[in-house]
C-alpha positions as CSV (number, residue, x, y, z in Angstrom):
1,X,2.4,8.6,-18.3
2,X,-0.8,8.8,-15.9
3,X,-3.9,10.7,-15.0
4,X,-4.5,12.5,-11.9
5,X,-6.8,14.1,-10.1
6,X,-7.8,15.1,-6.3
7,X,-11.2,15.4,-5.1
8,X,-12.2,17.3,-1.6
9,X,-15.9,16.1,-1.3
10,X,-14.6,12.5,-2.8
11,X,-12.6,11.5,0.4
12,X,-15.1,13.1,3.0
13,X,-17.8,11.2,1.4
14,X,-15.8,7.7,2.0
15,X,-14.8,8.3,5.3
16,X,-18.5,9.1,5.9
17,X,-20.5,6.7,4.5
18,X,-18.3,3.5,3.7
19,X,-15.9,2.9,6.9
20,X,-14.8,-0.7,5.5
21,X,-12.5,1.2,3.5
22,X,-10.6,2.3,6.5
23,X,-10.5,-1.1,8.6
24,X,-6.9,-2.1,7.4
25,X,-5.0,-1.8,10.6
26,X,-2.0,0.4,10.1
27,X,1.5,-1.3,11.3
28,X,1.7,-0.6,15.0
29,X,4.8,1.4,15.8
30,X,7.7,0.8,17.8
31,X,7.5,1.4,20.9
32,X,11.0,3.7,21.5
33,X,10.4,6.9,22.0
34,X,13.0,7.9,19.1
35,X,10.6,6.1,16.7
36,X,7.7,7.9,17.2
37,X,6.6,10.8,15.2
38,X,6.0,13.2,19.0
39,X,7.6,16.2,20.9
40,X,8.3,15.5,23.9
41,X,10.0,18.1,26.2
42,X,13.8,17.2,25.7
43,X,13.3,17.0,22.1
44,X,11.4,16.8,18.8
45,X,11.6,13.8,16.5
46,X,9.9,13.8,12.7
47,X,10.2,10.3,11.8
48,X,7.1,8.2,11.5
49,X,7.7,4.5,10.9
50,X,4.7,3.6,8.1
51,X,6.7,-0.1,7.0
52,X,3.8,-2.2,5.7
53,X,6.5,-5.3,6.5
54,X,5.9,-4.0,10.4
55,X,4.6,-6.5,12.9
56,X,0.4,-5.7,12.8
57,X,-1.2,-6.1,16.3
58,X,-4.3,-7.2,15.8
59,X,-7.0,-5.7,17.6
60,X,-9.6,-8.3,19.0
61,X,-11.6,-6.4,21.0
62,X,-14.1,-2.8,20.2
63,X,-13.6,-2.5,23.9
64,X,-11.7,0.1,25.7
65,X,-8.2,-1.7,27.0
66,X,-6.8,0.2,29.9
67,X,-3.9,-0.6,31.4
68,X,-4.1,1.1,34.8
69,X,-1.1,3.7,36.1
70,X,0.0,4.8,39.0
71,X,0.4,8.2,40.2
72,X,-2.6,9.4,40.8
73,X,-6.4,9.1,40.9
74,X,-8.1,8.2,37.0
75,X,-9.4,11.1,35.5
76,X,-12.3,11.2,32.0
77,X,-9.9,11.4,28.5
78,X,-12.5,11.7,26.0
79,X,-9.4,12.1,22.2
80,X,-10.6,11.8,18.6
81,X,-9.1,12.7,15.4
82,X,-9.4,14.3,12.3
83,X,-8.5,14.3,8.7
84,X,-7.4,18.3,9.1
85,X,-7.8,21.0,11.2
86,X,-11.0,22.2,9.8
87,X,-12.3,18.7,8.8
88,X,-15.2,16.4,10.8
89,X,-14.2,14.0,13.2
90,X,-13.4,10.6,11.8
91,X,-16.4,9.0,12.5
92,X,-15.2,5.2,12.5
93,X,-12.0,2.9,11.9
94,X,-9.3,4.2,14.0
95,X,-7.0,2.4,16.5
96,X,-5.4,4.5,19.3
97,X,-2.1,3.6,21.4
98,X,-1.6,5.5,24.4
99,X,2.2,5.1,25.8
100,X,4.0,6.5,29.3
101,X,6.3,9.4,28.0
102,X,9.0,8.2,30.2
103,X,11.0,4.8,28.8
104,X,11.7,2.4,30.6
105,X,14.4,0.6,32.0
106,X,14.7,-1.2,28.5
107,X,14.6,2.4,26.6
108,X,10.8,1.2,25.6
109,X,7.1,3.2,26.6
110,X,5.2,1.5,28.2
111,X,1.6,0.9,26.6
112,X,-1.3,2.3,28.8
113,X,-4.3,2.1,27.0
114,X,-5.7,1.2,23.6
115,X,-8.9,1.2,21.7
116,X,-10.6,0.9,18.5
117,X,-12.9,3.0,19.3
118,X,-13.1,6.2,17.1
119,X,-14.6,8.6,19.9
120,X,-12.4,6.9,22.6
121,X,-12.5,7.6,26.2
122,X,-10.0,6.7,28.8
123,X,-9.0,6.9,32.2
124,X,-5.6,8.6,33.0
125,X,-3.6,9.8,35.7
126,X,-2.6,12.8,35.3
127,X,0.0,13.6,33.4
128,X,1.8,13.4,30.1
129,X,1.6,10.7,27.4
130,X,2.0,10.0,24.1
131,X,-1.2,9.2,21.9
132,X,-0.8,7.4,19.0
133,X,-3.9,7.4,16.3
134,X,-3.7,5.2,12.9
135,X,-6.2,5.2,10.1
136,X,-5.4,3.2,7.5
137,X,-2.0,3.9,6.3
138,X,-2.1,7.0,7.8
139,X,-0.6,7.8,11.3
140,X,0.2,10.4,13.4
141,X,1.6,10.8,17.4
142,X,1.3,13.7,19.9
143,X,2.3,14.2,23.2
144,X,-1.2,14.9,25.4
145,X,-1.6,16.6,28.8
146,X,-4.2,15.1,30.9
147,X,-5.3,17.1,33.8
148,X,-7.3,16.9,37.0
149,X,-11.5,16.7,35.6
150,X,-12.6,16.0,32.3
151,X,-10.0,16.2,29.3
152,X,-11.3,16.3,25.5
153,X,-8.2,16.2,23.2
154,X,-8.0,16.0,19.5
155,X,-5.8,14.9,16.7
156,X,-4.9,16.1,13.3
157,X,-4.1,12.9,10.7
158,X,-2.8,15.7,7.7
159,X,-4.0,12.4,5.9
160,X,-5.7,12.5,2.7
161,X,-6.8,9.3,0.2
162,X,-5.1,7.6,-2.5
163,X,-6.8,5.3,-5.3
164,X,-5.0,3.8,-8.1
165,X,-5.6,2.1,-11.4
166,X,-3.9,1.4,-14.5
167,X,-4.5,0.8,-18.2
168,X,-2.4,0.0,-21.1
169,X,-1.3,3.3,-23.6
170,X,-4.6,3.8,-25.9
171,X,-6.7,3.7,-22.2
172,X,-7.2,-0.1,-23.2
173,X,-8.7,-1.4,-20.1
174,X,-6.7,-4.0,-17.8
175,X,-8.2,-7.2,-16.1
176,X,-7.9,-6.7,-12.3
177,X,-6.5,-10.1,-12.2
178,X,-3.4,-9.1,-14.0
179,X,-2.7,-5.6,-11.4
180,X,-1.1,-4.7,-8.3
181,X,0.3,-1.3,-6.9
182,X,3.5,-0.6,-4.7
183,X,3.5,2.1,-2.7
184,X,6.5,3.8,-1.6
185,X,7.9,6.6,0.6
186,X,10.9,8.4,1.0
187,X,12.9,6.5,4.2
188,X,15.0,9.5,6.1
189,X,17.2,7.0,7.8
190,X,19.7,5.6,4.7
191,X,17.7,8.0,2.3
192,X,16.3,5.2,0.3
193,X,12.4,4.0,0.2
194,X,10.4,2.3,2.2
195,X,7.3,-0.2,1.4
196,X,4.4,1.5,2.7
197,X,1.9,-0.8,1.1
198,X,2.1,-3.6,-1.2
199,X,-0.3,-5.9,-3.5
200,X,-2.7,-2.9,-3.4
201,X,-6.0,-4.3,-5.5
202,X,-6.8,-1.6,-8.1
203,X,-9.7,0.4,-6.6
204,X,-8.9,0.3,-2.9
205,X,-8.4,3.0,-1.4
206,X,-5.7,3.9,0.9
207,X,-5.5,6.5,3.8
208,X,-2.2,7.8,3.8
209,X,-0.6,10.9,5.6
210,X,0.0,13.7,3.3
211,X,2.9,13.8,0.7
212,X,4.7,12.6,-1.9
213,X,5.0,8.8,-2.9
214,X,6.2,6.5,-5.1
215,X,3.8,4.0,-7.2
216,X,4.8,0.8,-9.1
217,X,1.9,-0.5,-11.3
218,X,2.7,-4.3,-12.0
219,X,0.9,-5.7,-14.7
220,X,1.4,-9.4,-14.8
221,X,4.7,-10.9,-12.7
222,X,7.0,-10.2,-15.4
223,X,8.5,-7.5,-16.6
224,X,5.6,-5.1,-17.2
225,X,6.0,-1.8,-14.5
226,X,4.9,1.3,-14.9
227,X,6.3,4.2,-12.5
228,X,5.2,7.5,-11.3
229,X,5.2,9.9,-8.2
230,X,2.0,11.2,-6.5
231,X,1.2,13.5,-4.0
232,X,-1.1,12.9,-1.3
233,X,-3.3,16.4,0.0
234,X,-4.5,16.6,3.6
235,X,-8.6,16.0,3.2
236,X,-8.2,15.0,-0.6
237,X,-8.6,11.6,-2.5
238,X,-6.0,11.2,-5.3
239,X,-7.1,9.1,-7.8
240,X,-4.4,8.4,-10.7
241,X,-4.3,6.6,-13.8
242,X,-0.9,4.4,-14.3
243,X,-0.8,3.5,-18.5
244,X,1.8,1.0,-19.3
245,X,3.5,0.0,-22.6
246,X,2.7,-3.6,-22.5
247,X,0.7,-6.5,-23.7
248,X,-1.2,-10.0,-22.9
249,X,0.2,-12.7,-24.8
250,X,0.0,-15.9,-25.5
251,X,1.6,-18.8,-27.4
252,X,1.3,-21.7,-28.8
253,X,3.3,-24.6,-30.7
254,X,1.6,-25.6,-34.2
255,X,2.0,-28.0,-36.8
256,X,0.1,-25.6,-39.4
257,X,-0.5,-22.1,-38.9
258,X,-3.8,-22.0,-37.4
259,X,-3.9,-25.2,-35.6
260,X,-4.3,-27.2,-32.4
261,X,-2.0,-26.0,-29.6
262,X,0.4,-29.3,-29.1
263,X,0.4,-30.5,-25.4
264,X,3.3,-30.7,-23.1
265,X,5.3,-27.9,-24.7
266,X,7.9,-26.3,-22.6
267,X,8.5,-22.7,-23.3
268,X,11.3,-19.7,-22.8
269,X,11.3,-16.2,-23.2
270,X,14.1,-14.4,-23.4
271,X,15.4,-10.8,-24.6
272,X,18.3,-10.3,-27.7
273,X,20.9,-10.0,-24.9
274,X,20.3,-13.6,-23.6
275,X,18.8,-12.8,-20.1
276,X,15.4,-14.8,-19.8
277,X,12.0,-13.4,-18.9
278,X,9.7,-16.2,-18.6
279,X,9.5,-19.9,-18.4
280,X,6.4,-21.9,-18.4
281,X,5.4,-25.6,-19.2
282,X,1.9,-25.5,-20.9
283,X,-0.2,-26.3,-24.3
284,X,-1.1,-22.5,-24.4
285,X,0.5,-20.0,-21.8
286,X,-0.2,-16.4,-21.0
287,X,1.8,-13.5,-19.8
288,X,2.7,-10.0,-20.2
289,X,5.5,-8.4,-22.0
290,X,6.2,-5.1,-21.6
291,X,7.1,-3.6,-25.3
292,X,10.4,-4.6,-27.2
293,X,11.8,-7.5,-29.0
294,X,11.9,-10.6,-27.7
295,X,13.1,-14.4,-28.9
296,X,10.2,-17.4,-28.2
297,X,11.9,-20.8,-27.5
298,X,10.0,-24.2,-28.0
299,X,11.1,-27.3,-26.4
300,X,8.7,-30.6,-27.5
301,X,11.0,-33.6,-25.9
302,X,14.3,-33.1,-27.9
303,X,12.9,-30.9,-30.4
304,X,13.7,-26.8,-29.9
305,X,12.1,-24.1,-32.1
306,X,12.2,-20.5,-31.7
307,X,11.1,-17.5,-33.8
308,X,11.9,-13.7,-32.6
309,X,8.7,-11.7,-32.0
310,X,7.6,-7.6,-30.8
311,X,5.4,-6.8,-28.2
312,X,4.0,-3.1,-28.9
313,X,1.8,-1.7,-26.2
314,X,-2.2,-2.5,-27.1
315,X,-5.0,-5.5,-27.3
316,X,-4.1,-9.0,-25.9
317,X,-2.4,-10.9,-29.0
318,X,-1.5,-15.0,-29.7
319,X,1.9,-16.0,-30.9
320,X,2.4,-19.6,-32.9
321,X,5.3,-21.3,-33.2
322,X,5.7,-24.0,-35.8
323,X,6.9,-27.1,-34.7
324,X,8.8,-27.3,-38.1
325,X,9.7,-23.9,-38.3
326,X,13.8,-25.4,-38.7
């Protein structure tokens, strides 16, 4: 189960007045031409390669990097971007990769150019080349003509904003501590998914091109997931709601009901079927349990105790165990 919404006027407003929100460097991509998301004039290729697990090239300098190339005098490439056709120019936090058309004798483009800049100018030959623009998450490649005397080119992202959250069922809220997101999208070479982000802080936002993606919501390292696929709009932000069926909890070996947690207690979690969940050493762990039945295991030097317990979804809870339970 979630909550979704998309907002127009939401995304613009980020992009405009808070650019720290798109300063996290998209992976760079490859640099063979059957990689990249261009046309070229032999052929057309639709694959974009977004793997957060990608190399990142990080960019040290604001400055223009030009690489010169032969074949010609320079000529004035003024390129920016935007978020869609009839959107404002992305004012800041874009990195652009300019590449030869032609591989090379390795089946590689060469790079030509770079720059951080968001309004970025360059000096071309003329020619053909491929531009490359990321923004965030999102990405997108063209092929661009430069010709003889000033050139202004532009991009279109088709990139919209995603922001994720998640609460437990009841809109109980969850510490931020215990969340993370994983972002998937469809991978068209084996048909599977790909990682486009991971360890996403609830909150942040994410610039992503438009479509349709896959979100885990992990609440705690165990076993506590919650699922659901969301669609990205060109200019929109996408803010969803992930509620999982879960719990905090945390335990504790007592001589009375009531009492003080006893120290150097080992502890295991497993489900009816056997298969274990959790394993900690501590006076008073905490974890979280996604709902169903569960056995708690006790180990105090030779002694083991155990009692069978149920997480249902709702408010953080405390489990005792007592040490003469058998």
């Amino acid at each position: 189960m979630m909550k979704q919404k998309w907002t127009y006027a939401g995304l613009i407003g980020l992009m405009l007045a808070a650019p720290s929100f798109a300063q996290e460097v998209a992976p760079v991509p490859p640099v063979r031409p059957e990689n990249l998301n261009i046309t070229t004039p032999s052929e057309t290729n639709e694959n974009q390669d977004l793997n957060a697990e990608t190399q990142i090239e990080t960019m040290t300098d604001q400055e223009t990097i030009v690489v010169p190339k032969s074949g010609g005098p320079p000529q004035p490439v003024s390129i920016g971007a935007r978020v869609t056709e009839d959107g404002p120019f992305i004012p800041n936090g874009l990195e652009w990769r300019i590449y030869s058309i032609t591989p090379n004798d390795k089946g590689e483009l060469d790079l030509v150019a770079r720059s951080s800049d968001s309004a970025a100018n360059f000096s071309l030959a003329a020619g053909q080349y491929i531009a490359h623009v990321a923004y965030g998450r999102a990405q997108a490649s063209d092929t661009i003509s430069v010709q003889e005397g000033p050139n202004q080119i532009e991009i279109i992202l088709d990139a919209g904003g995603l922001e994720l959250n998640a609460a437990v069922t009841g809109d109980i809220p969850i510490p931020r501590r215990w969340l993370s997101f994983t972002v998937y999208a469809d991978n068209p070479t084996n048909g599977g998914k790909k990682i486009i982000a991971q360890s996403v802080s609830p909150g942040k936002l994410l610039y992503l091109n438009s479509g349709t993606y896959s979100v885990v919501s992990h609440f705690g390292e165990v076993n506590a997931t919650a699922k659901a696929d969301l669609r990205v709009e060109p200019g929109q932000l996408t803010s969803a709601t992930l509620y999982h069926k879960a719990a905090q909890v945390t335990f504790k070996l007592v001589s009375e009901p009531g009492g003080e947690a006893i120290a150097d207690t080992s502890w295991i979690i497993k489900t009816p079927d056997g298969q274990t969940v959790y394993q900690e050493k501590s006076a008073f762990p905490q974890t979280v349990l996604e709902q169903g039945e569960y056995i708690l295991i006790g180990k105090l030097g030779s002694r083991v105790f155990n009692r069978e317990f149920e997480i249902v979804p709702g408010l953080p809870r405390e489990i005792e165990l007592l040490a003469d339970a058998n």
